[in-house]
N, C-alpha and C positions, 0 to 999 in steps of 0.2 A: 280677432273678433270683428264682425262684420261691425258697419256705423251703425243699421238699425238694431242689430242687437244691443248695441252701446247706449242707443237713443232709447230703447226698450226699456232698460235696463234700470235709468234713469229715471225713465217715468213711473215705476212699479213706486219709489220711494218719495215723492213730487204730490204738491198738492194740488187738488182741480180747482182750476176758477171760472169754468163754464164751456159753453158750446155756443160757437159764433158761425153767422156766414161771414166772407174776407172782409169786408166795408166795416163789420160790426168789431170786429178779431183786430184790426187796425186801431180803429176809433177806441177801443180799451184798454188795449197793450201801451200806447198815447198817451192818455189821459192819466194812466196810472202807471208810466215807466216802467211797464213792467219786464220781466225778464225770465224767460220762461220756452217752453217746445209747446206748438199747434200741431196736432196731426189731425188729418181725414185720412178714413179711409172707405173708398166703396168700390163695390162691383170688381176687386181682385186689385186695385189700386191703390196709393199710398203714397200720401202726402205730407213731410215735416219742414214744416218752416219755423227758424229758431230766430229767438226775438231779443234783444237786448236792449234795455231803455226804454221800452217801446218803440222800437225799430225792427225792422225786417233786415237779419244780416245774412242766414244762410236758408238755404232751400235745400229738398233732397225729396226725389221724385224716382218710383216704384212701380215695378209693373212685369207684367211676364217675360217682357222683353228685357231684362234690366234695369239699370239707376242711373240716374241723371243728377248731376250737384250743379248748384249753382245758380247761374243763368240759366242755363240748359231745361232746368227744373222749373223754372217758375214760368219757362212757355208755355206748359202741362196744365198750366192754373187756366180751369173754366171760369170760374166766378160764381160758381153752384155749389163748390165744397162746404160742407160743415166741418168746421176744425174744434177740435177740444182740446182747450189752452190749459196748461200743466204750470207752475209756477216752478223753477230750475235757476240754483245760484248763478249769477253771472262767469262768474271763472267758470263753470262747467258748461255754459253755454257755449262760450269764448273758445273752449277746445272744440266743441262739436263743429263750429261755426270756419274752424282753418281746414276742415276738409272740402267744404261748401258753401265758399261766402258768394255773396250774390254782387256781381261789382255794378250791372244795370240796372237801378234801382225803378229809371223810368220803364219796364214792362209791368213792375208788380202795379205803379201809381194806371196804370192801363186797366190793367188785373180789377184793381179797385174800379176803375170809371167805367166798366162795362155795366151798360142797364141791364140791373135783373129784374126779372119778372116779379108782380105783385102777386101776393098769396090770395090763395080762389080765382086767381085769374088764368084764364089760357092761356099756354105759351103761344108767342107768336113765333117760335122758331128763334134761331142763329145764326148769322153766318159772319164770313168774313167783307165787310163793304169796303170796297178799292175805289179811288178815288183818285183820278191823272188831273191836273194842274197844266192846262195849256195856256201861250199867249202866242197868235198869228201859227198855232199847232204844231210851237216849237213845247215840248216839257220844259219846266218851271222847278229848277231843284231850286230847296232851302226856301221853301215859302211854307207861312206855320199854317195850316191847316184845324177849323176848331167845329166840331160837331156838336149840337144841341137839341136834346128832344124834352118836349115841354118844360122851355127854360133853362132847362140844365145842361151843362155839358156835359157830355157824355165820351168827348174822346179830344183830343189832343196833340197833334206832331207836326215834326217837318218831311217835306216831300224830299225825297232822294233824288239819285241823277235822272231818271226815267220819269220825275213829276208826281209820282207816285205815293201815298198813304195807303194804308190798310188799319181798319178798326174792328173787332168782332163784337157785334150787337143784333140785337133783333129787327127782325125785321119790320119798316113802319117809314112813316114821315118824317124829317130832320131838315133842320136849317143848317146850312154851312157859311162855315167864313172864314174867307181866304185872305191870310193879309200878305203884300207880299213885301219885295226889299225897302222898296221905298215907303211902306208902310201904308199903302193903302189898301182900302178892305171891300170887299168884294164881298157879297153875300147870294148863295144858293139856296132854293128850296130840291130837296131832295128824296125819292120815294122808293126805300130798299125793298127790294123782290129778292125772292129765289134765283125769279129768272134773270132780273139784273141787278147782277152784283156791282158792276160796274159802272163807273161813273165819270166822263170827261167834263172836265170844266174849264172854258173857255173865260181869259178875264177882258 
């Protein structure tokens, strides 16, 4: 038997505890430990993320092309999905969850920190904004990088060997702050475009 028939299966006899988008699907599963299977599904896609405690353990990601578990699976995550959380004993989670545990937990916390768009509002678009970390226009790996749009932060990481971050958010103005080994902190203003995705930062 395939997993989603399995996961299908499960949820026919499961009781609903609502419809979330990710931030909201989080913040409940949390507060209420709960334990339970999320699925979206749109536009020929399909989305299960199995929750334990109120934690995100496994993923499993759908599509014409095939399945995705795991990690693999929660790179698929826009931040747009509506999920509809099914409440599921733990031990039955527990089995779903050894086919497709999620072992990077910091993409989902990404997943979550993506600004989404306010309702009635126009989208201003999406993309991916890169971000190189230079000093004397050498790269700068292992400096934490923190993005903020009106006050909040919005994204989060360290630069790799190449200096480099990547964040997927709308497009718009952002403060950035670069802290680096020795802990001093650098601050940018920053103006994402289409056309420039790109961003080198001299400290």
């Amino acid at each position: 038997m395939k997993i989603k028939d399995l996961i299908e299966n499960i949820l026919k006899g499961s009781q609903y505890l609502g419809t979330f988008n990710l931030p909201e699907l989080f913040s409940f599963a949390k507060s209420g430990s709960v334990s339970g299977i999320a699925v979206a599904k749109e536009g020929g896609k399909e989305l299960y993320l199995a929750l334990i405690s109120g934690e995100p353990e496994g993923a499993i990601y759908i599509d014409e092309k095939g399945e995705l578990y795991g990690d693999k699976a929660v790179m698929m995550i826009t931040g747009h999905e509506k999920f509809v959380l099914c409440e599921v004993k733990p031990d039955i989670v527990e089995a779903v969850v050894m086919g497709c545990r999620i072992f990077e937990k910091s993409h989902l916390r990404k997943s979550i920190n993506y600004v989404l768009p306010e309702i009635g509002r126009k989208s201003e678009g999406m993309g991916v904004l890169t971000l190189v970390v230079q000093r004397d226009r050498e790269p700068q790996n292992g400096v934490r990088v923190s993005i903020r749009r009106e006050g909040k932060i919005v994204g989060s990481d360290v630069t790799t060997e190449d200096g480099s971050v990547g964040f997927k958010v709308l497009y718009g103005d952002y403060d950035c702050i670069v802290q680096d080994r020795n802990q001093m902190i650098t601050s940018f203003q920053i103006k994402f475009k289409e056309a420039n995705p790109k961003n080198i930062l001299e400290l």
